[in-house]
N, C-alpha and C positions, 0 to 999 in steps of 0.2 A: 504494500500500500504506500501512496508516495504521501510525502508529509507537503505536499501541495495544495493537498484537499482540507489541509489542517488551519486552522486562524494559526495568521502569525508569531513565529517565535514558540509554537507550541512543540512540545516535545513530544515522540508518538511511541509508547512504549510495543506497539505493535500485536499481533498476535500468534500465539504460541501455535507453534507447529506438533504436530500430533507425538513426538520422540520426547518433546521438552519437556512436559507435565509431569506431575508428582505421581500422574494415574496412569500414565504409558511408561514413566520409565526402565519399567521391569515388568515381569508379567508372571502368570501361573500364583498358585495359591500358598503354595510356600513363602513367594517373596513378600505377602501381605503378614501369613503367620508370624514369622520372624521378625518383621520389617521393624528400623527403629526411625524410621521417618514421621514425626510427630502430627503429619498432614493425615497418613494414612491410620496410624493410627486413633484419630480423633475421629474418623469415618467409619472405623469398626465400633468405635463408643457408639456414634450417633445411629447406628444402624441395632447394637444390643441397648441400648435405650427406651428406643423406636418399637423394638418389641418387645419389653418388656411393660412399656404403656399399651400397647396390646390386647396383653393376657389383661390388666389391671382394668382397662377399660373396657375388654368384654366380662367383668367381675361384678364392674359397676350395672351394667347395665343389668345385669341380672338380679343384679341386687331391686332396682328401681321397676323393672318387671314383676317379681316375686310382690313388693310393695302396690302395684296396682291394684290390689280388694283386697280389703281390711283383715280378713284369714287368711291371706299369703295368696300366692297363683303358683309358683313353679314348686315351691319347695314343702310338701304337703306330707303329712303320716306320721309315724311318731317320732321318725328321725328329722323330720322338716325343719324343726327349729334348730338342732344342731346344725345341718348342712348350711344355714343360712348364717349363722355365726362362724363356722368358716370361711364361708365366701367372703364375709363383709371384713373378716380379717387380715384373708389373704392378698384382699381388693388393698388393705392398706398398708399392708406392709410392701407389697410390690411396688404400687405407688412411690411412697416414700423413701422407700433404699434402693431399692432398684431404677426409679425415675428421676421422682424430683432433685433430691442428692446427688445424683451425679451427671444430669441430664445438660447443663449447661455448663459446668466445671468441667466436665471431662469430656464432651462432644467438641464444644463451641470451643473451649478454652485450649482444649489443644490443639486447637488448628489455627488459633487466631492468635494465641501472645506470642511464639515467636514471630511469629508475619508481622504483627503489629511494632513488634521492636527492631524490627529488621536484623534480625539476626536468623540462623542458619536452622537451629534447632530449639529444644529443651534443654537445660543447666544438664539433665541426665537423663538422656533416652533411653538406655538399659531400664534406670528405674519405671521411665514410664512405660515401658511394652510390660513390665510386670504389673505394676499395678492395673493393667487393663486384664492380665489374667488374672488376677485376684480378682478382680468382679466378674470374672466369667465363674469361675470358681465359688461364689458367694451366692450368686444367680444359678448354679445349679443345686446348691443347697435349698435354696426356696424350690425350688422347680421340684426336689425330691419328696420335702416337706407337702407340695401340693399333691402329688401321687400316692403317699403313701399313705396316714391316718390322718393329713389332713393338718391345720392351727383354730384353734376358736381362740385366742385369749385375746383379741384384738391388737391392732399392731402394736400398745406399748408395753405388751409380758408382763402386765401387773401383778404381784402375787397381792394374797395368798393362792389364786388361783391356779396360775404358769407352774406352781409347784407341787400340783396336784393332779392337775386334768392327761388324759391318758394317751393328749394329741403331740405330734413331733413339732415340742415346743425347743430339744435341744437341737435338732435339727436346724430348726428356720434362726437361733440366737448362734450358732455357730457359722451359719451363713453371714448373716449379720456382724456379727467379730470380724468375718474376714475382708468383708466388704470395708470395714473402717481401718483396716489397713491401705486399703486398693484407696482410700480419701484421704487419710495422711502422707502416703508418697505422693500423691497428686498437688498438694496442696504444700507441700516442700519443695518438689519439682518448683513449681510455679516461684515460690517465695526468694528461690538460688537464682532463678531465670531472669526474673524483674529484676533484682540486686545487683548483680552481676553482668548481666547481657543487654545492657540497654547502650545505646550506639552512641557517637559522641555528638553532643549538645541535645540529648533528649535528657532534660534533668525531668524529679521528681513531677513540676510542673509544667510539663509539654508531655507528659504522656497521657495518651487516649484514659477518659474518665471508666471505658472497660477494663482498663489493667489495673485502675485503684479498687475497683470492683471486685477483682479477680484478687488481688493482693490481700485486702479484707476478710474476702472468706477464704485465704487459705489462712491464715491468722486462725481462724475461729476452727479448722480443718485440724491444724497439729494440736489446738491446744485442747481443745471440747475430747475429741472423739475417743484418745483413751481411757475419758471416762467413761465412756458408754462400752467400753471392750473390757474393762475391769468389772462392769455392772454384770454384763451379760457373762461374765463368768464368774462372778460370785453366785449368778442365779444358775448357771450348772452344776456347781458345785453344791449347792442348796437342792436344789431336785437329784440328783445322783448319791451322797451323803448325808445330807441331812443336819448342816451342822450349825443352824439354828441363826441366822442371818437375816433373813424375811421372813418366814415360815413364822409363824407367832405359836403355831403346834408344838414349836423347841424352842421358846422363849427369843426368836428374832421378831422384827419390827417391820414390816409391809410398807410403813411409811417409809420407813429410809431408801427400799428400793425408788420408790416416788420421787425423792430428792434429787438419788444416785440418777437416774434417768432423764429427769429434766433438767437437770443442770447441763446436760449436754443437749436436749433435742429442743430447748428453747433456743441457744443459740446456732443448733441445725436448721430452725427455722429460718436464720439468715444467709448459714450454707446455702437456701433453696433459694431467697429471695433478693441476699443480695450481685449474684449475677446477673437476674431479670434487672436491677437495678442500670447497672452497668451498661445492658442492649437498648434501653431504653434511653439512658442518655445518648449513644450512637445515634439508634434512630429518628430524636427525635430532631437532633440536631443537622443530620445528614438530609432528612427529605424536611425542612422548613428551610434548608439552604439557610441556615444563619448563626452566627458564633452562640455557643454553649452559656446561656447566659448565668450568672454565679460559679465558672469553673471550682475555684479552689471550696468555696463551700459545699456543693456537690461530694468534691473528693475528702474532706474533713469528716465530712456526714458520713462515709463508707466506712471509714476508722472509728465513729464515734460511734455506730449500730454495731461494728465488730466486738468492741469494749462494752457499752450498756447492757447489750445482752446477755452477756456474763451473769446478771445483776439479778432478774426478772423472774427464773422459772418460778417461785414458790406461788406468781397468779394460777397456775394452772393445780392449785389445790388449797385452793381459799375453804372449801368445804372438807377440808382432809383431817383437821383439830389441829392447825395451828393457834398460837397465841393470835388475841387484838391487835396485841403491840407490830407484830409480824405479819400479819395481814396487812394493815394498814403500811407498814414500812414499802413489800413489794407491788401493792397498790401505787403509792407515790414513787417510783422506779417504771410501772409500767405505762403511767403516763409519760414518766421524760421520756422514755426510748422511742417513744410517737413522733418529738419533734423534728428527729436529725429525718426522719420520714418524710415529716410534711415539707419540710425541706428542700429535696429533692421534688416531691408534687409543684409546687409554686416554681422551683425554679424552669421546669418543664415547661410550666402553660406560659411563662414572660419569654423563652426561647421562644413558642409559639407563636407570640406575639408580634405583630407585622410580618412576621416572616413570610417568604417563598413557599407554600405548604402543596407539595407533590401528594396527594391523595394515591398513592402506590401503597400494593399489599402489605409492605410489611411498616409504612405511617400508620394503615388501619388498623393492626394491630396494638400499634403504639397509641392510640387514644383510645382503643379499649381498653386495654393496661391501666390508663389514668384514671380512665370510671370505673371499672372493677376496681383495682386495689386500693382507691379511696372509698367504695363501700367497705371494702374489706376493711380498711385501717378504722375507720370510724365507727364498724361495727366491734369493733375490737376497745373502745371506751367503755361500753357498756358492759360486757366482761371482765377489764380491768376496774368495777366499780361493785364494791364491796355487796352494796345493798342489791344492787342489780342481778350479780353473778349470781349469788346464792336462790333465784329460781330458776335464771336462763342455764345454771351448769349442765353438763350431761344431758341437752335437749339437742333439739336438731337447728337451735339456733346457733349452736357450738358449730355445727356440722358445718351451716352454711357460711359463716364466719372464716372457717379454717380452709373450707375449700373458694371464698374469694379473694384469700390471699393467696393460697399454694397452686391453685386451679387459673383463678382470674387473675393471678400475678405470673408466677412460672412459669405456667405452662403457656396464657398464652406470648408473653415473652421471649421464649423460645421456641415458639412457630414464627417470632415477629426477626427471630434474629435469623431462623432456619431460612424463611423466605428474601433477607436482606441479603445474605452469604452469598446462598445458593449457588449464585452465578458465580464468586469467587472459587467454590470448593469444588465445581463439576464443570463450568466452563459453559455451561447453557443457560437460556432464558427462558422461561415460564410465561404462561398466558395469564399479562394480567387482570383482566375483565375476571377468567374464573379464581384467580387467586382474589381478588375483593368479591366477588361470592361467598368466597369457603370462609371465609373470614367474618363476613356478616351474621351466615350463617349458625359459626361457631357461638358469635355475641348473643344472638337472640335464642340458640339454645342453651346458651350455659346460663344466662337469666332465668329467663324460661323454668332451667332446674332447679337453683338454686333461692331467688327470687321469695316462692312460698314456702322454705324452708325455716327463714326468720320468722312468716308468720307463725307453721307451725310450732317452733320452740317458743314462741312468747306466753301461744297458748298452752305450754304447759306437755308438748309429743315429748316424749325421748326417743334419745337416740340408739340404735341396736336393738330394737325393736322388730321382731319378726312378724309380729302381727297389731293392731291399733284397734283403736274407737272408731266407728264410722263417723262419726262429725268429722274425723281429719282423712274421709278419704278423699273428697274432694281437691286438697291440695296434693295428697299425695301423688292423686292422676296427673294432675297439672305437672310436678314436680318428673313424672315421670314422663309424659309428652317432651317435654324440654329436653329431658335426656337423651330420646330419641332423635330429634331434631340437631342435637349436640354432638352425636353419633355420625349422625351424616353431614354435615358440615367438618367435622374431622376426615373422615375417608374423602372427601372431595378433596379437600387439602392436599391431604398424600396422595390423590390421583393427580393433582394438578402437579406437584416437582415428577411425579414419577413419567409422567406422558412427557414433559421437558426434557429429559435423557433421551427420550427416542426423537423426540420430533422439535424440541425447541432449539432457536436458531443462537449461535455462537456469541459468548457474551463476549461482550471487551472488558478491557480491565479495568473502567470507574462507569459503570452502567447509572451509579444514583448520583454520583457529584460527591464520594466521599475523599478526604482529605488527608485521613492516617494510613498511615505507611501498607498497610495490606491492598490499597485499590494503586500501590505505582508499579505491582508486579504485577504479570500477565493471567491472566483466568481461564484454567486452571494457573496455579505457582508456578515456577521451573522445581524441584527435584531439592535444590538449595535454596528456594522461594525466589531469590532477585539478581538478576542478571548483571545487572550494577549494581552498586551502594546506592541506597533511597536516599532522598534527599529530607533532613530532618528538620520539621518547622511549626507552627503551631497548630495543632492537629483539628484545629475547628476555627481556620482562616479561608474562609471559599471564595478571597478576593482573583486568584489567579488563576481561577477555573473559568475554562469555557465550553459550552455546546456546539459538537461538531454535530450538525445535523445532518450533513452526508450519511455519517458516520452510527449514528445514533449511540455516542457516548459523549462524556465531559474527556476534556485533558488540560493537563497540566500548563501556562503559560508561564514563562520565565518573568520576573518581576522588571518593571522598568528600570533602568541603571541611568545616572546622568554618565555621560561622557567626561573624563580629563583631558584637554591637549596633551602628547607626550611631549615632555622637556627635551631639549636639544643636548647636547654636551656640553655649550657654552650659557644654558639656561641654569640657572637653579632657582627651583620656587623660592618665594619667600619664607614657607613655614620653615622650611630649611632649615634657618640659620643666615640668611645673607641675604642680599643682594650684588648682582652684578656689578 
């Protein structure tokens, strides 16, 4: 392509020839098994991800079917209730450890923080081809746990019960153990990589607000998660011996597992949300075309949600007997942690503001993001609210609360970052007409679901409920239409990247007008990601970007320079020192 067709002075990084890419450089299935190319590796996450939301989401669905009439629909006889306490179990621990947790850290994050820092790889790609088997490894422990007798104790192993019931509870907590290994070398990886491998003149403040994101939660990654691998193995060793730790049968305390637990999967909750965080600055700043408005606050806020969290889990057991004094203390803890939140929200919508706003699939995402996880967030005051909590606990207002921030946050965050990428990670383009479809779709079914959910927990439904009162079946149908509608607006989605592999046309390498170092390499990467040294600058300045419409991409414009005369021999400036 001749760079004539290009506005002037524009540099044309070209397109990749089918040998160059990360995805033809080698071939056959060995070179993928082995491989320690951080590109390809992040494609096998987002593909064991991908299916693991799967199985979790044909779980839910069954779950929300079976809840269509008030005495259950699928799961009927005298084993009905048990089957159904499995399912709703299995629905969340697969979610959770196998999804959300590692769904944007290890898919998106490995393919994007070395790219984004321009550098070659990961601080240690040995470690990271391991830790991706460790979650293969962990994800077949659940897998085996689902075939064999099954989990009912719901995903958080609460005892007294996890140390009694007859289901492969050490199974799925060994899986689990292992899995939090496969998130602390990831989140070490990452912590050496930022530190270490960042190019010269990208300090702390010129790096893309996704790697403060990604640095944050890998913070919360080493330091949270061996308490949850100590946990789960105190609670094997309590179910296998017996030696009186939880069990209140041998003189242990049920409570303390509760503490031992949430001290880490409260601030797992920001393993899950704070990378959505991070995609969302990206996109919201990339398709409004305009500088990232409160940068350093943004990136301060990601450090301060990694910290406060620490502080917080005891809200999620205001009704457990703790003291006043102590309820009230993590009550005023779980409002501060709201702020660095809202934070982040406000600084969003003033980016927003005047901006350039491209209505492409993965913008639509990003302002469903904003209205979900500010119902989320601010349904979540009400829970942090002493007087409140104690009738909404344990109802399906909890439910719908947890799944507007983990569901209407994460998840769709990373459909918002999946559809941004895309074309950087596979080298094609997608149909956007059906991508703002699937997208729509998604919003008004995850409402749809989740919407009368708050009604029913205010009026008093709980949650784990196999069967109900008929006054709340009428939400519950609603509740489950959404689901279904929810359902298919996901498969449309995954049909729409997957029909782009066969048929969508060649992307180039800055298809939305982005500015951090991953859109100045070609799409797909090269194998080393960049052919040259990227040029390093401030990563949410889009004054030197222009639209080749030929072309249908932006590129790069070299900045205007004034000219010097060059001095003669017999010339010296005056800064010099002299005159003639």
């Amino acid at each position: 392509m001749s760079n004539a067709t290009l506005p002037a002075g524009a540099r044309d990084p070209g397109y990749p020839t089918e040998r160059e890419n990360y995805l033809t450089n080698s071939s056959g299935i060995l070179s993928w098994v082995f491989t320690l190319d951080h590109k390809r590796i992040g494609m096998m996450y987002l593909i064991g991800v991908v299916s693991a939301f799967a199985i979790g989401g044909l779980l839910a669905l069954a779950i929300r079917l079976h809840l269509l009439k008030p005495d259950g629909l699928l799961f009927t006889g005298a084993e009905g209730n048990n089957i159904y306490n499995q399912v709703f179990t299995l629905h969340g621990a697969i979610m959770v450890f196998l999804f959300i947790i590692p769904s944007i850290p290890a898919a998106l994050g490995n393919f994007l923080v070395p790219v984004m820092l321009g550098a070659k790889d990961v601080g240690f790609p040995r470690l990271n081809l391991s830790s991706f088997y460790l979650w293969v490894f962990g994800a077949l422990f659940f897998v085996s746990a689902l075939f064999s007798s099954g989990l009912d104790t719901g995903w958080t192993f609460y005892t007294p019960y996890s140390t009694t019931t007859d289901t492969s509870v050490i199974l799925a907590t060994l899986g689990a153990f292992i899995l939090g290994f496969s998130s602390i070398f990831t989140g070490l990886n990452f912590i050496v990589t930022i530190n270490t491998m960042r190019p010269p003149g990208m300090t702390w403040f010129k790096m893309p607000l996704f790697l403060w994101a990604t640095y944050a939660t890998s913070i919360i990654q080493v330091l949270a998660t061996p308490v949850l691998g100590i946990t789960l193995l105190l609670l094997i060793a309590e179910r296998t011996m017996h030696i009186g730790i939880f069990d209140p049968e041998f003189n242990g305390d049920p409570v303390t597992y509760q503490h031992f637990f949430w001290f880490y999967s409260h601030p797992a909750v920001y393993i899950m949300i704070l990378p959505a965080f991070g995609i969302i600055s990206e996109l919201i700043s990339v398709h409004s075309h305009k500088h990232i408005f409160g940068y350093r606050f943004i990136a301060y806020s990601s450090i301060a949600i990694a910290l406060l969290g620490f502080l917080v889990w005891g809200h999620h057991m205001f009704t457990a007997g703790m003291s006043s004094l102590t309820t009230i203390v993590f009550s005023a803890l779980t409002f501060t942690v709201s702020v660095p939140s809202a934070i982040k929200v406000f600084n969003w919508l003033a980016t927003m503001y005047k901006g350039s706003i491209s209505l492409t699939t993965p913008m639509c995402y990003a302002i469903s993001f904003i209205f979900l996880f500010t119902i989320g967030g601010l349904t979540g005051l009400f829970l942090g609210t002493l007087a409140t909590d104690l009738h909404l606990h344990d109802t399906y207002f909890v439910v719908a609360h947890f799944h507007y921030v983990m569901v209407g946050g994460t998840l769709i965050a990373f459909l918002g970052g999946v559809f941004h990428w895309w074309p950087k990670m596979v080298g094609k383009l997608y149909n956007e007409t059906h991508g703002r479809i699937a997208s729509l779709l998604v919003f008004l079914g995850f409402n749809g679901t989740f919407l009368p959910q708050f009604v029913l927990g205010s009026r008093g439904m709980p949650r784990r409920y196999a069967t109900y009162d008929p006054e709340f079946a009428f939400l519950h149908q609603l509740s489950t239409f959404g689901a279904l509608l929810l359902g298919v607006g996901l498969l449309y989605a995954f049909i729409v990247l997957m029909v782009s592999l066969a048929k969508g046309r060649r992307a180039p390498a800055n298809p939305w007008g982005g500015v951090t170092l991953e859109w100045q390499c070609t799409s797909p990467p090269p194998y080393y990601n960049f052919e040259r040294p990227p040029v390093v600058g401030d990563p949410y300045d889009f004054h030197n970007l222009e639209w080749d419409a030929e072309n249908e991409r932006y590129v790069m414009t070299e900045p205007e320079r004034k000219l010097v005369p060059e001095s003669t021999p017999d010339e010296v400036p005056a800064h010099a020192g002299g005159q003639k």
